[in-house]
C-alpha positions in Angstrom: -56.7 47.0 105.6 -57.8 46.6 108.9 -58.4 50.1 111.3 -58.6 50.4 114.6 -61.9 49.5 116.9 -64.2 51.3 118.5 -62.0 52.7 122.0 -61.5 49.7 124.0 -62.8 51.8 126.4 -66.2 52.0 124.7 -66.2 48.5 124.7 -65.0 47.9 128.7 -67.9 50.5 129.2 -70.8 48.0 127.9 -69.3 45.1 129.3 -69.1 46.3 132.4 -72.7 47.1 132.1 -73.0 43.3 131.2 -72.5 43.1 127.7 -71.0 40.6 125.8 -67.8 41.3 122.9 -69.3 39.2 120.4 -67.0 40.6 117.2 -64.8 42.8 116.0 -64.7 43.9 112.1 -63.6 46.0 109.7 -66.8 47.4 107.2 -67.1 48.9 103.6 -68.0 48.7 100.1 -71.3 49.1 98.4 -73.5 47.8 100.6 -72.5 49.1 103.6 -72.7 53.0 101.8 -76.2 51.7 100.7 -76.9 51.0 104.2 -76.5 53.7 106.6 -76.7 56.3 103.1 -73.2 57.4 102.9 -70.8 57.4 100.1 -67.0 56.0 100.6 -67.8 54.1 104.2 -64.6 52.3 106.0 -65.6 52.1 109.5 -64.7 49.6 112.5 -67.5 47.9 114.5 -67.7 45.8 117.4 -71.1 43.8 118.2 -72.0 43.5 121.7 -74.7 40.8 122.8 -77.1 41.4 125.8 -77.2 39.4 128.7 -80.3 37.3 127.4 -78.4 37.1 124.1 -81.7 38.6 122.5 -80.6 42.1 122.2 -77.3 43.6 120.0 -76.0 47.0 120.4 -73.4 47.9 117.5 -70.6 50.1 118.2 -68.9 52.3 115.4 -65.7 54.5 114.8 -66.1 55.7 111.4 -63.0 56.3 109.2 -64.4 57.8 106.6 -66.4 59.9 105.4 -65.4 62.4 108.0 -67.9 63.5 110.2 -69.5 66.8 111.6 -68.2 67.3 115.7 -71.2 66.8 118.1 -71.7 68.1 121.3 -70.6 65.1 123.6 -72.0 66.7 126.9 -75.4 67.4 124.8 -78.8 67.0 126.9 -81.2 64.6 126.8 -83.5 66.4 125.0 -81.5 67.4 122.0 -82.7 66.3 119.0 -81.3 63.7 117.2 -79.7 62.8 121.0 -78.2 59.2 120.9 -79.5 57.5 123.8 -80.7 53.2 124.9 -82.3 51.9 127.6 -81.2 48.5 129.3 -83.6 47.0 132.1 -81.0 46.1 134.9 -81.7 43.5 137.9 -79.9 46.3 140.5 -79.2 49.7 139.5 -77.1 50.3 142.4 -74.8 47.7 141.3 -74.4 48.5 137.7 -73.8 52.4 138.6 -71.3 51.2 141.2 -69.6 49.3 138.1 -69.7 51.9 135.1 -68.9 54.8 137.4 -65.2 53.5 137.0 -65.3 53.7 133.3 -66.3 57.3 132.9 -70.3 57.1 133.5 -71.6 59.9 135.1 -75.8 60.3 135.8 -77.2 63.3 134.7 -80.1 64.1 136.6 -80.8 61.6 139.9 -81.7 58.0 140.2 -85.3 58.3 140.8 -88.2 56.4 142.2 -91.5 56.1 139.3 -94.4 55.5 141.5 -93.8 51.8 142.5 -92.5 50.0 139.7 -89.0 51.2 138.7 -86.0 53.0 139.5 -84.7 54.6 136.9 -81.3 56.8 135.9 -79.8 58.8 132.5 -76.1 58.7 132.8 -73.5 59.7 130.0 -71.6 56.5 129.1 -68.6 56.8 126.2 -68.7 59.1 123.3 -71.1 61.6 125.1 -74.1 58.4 124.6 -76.9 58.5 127.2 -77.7 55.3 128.9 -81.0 54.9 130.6 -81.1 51.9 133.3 -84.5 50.7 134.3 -84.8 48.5 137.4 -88.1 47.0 137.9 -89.4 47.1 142.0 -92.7 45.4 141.6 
């Protein structure tokens, strides 16, 4: 029986960031238990491709087993934090793009001596994204 998929708005989040919907499905069984070392697994997935189509990120809403709550607004440092990094062509731009889908930066956009700019923000779920745009 199919469930629902990760928040579409999890999904409008990445591809906004430039992402690509590259499936949607419905996962269980054996293996999948096996896998990420849970017992009784039905969750929904959606698998978005990078840009270069080199990369995948995999997004999850897990049915079952039922999970502890997490702190959504947790910081950076927390440990066990959930957090990826995408290298971005103009970090301006993407910011300007994600900003209407929820993402807020955490600290500042900031200047690492003369090679990159770089920013956390909070994307869906309480996930931290890091851009990196290279200046050299």
């Amino acid at each position: 029986m199919p469930g629902s998929p990760p928040p579409a708005s999890s999904i409008a989040f990445f591809v906004a960031l430039g992402l690509e919907l590259e499936g949607e499905a419905t996962v269980e069984g054996s293996a999948v238990d096996r896998l990420v070392g849970l017992e009784g697994v039905r969750s929904d997935i959606a698998m978005m491709r990078t840009p270069d189509g080199l990369g995948r990120l995999e997004l999850t809403k897990y049915h079952t087993p039922s999970s502890r709550d997490g702190d959504s607004g947790a910081p950076a440092n927390t440990l066990g934090a959930h957090r990826v990094m995408f290298a971005v062509d103009d970090i301006e731009d993407i910011l300007d793009r994600l900003r209407p889908h929820g993402a807020e930066l955490i600290g500042e956009l900031v200047q690492h001596e003369n090679s990159y700019r770089l920013c956390y923000l909070r994307g869906p779920a309480g996930i931290i994204v890091a851009l990196a745009e290279q200046t050299k």
